[in-house]
C-alpha positions in Angstrom: 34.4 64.1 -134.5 32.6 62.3 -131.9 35.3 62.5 -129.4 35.1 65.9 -130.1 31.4 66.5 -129.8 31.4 65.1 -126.3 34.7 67.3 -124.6 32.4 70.1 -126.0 29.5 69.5 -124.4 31.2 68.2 -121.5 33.1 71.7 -121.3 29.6 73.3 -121.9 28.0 71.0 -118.4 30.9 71.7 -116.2 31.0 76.1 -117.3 26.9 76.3 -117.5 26.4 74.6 -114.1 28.2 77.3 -112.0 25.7 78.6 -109.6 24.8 82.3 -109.7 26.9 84.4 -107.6 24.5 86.7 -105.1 24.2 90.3 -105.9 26.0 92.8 -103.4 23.6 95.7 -101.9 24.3 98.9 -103.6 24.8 101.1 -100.3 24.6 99.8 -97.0 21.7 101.3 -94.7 22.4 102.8 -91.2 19.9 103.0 -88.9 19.7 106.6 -88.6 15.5 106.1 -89.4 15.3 104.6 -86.3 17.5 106.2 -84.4 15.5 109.3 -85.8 12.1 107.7 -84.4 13.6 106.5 -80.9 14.2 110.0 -80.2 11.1 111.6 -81.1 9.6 108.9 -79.6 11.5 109.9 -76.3 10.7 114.0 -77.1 7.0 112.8 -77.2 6.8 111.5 -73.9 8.9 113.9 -72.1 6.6 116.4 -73.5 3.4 114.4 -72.6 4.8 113.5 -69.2 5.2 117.0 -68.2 2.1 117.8 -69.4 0.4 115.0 -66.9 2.7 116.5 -63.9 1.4 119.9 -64.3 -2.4 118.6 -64.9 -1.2 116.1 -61.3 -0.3 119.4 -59.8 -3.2 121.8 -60.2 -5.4 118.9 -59.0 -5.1 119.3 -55.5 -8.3 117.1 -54.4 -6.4 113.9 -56.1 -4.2 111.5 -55.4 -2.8 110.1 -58.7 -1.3 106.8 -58.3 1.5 105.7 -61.5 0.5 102.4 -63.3 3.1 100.2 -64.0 1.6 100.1 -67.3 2.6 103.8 -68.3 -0.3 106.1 -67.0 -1.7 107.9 -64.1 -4.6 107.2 -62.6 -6.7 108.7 -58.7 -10.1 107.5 -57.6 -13.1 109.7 -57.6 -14.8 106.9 -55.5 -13.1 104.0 -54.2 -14.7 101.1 -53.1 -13.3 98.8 -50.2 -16.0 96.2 -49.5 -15.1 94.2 -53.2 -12.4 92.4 -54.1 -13.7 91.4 -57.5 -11.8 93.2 -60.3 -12.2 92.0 -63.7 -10.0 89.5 -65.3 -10.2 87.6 -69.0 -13.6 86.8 -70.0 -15.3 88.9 -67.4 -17.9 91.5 -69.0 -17.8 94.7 -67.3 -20.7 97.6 -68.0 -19.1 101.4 -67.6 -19.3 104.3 -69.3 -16.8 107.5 -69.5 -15.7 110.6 -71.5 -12.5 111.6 -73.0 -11.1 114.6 -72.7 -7.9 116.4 -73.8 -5.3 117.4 -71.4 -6.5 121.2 -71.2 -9.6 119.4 -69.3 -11.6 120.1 -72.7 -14.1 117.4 -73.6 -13.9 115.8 -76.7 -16.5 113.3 -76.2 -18.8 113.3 -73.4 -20.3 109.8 -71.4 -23.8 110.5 -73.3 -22.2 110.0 -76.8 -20.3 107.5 -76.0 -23.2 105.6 -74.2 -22.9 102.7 -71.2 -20.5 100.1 -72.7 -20.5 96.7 -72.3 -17.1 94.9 -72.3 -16.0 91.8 -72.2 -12.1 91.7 -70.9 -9.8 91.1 -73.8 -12.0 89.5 -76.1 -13.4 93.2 -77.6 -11.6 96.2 -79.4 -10.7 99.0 -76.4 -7.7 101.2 -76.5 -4.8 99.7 -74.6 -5.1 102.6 -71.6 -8.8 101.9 -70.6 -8.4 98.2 -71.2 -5.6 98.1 -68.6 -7.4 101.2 -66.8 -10.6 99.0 -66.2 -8.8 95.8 -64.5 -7.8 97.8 -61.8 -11.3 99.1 -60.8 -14.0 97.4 -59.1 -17.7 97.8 -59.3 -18.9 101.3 -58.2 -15.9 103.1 -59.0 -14.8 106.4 -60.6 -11.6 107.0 -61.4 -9.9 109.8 -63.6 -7.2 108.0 -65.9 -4.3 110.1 -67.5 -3.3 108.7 -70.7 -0.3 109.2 -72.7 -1.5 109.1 -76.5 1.0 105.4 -76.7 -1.8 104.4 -74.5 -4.7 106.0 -76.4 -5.1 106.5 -79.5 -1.3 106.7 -80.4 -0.3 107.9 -84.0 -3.7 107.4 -86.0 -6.1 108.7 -83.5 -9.4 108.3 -83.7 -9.5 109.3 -87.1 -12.4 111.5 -86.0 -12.6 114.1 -82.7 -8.7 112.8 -81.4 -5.5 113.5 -83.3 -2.0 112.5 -83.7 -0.2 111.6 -80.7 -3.2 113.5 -78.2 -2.5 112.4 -74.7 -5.9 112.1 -73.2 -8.0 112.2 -69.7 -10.9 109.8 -69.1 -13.0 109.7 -66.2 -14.5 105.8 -66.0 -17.2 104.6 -63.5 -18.0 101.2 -63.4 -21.0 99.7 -62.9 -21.1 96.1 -62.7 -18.5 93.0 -63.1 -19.7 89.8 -64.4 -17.3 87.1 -63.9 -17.4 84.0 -66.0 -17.4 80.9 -64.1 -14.3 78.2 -64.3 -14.6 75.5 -66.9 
């Protein structure tokens, strides 16, 4: 009986310790979702690019210069005597207005007030945070910004919707830089 009890539980150790098979996925997923999304995506900024080359073309006093960072952008004044743009760390003091891309404002430089910034180290939209490191002191320039640069698919959750491309005229005022460590 003995010899018995043990090629039982023997049997019962070598059956019982068989690891768990893994479960097979019920369907297999395509990426039709995201193929879906990558070409609404590339509808959305045909359609906002078109819109900024019409707005480019009825402007006839400006020169708009492309960003390698995805938006438009022509000086209202230009200065030449500064090389100082602002870089990481640097606190720049501007203000500006936003406005939608049928030149309608949506918020104006008085409720938005003067702005203190310091470069990178403060919540700003990606457009006027790039917008602003290409501008020196005593500049004005009119930045065209396609809503991936804005405000993008949440908006402002306010005055600016889904997807709004938008138009922001920026003067800077002055450039602190911080010194070297």
């Amino acid at each position: 009986m003995n010899k018995f009890l043990l090629i039982v539980c023997m049997l019962i150790t070598i059956v019982g310790c068989k690891s768990p098979e893994a479960r097979r996925p019920i369907s297999a997923k395509s990426g039709s979702f995201i193929d879906q999304s990558v070409e609404r995506n590339k509808k959305l900024n045909n359609r906002e690019r078109t819109a900024f080359e019409t707005v480019i073309a009825k402007d006839s006093v400006n020169h708009y210069i492309a960003s390698k960072n995805g938006f438009w952008y022509a000086y209202k004044t230009k200065v030449a005597d500064s090389l100082i743009t602002p870089g990481f760390g640097d606190t720049v003091i501007f203000e500006y207005n936003i406005k939608d891309i049928s030149d309608n404002i949506i918020y104006t430089k008085a409720e938005l007030k003067q702005q203190t910034y310091i470069m990178d180290k403060q919540e700003l939209f990606t457009g006027l945070r790039e917008g602003l490191k290409l501008m020196r002191a005593g500049e004005t320039v009119t930045f065209l910004f396609p809503s991936q640069k804005a405000y993008g698919y949440y908006g402002d959750e306010n005055k600016i919707g889904t997807n709004i491309p938008i138009i922001c005229e920026v003067t800077v005022f002055d450039i602190t830089t911080t010194e070297p460590n």
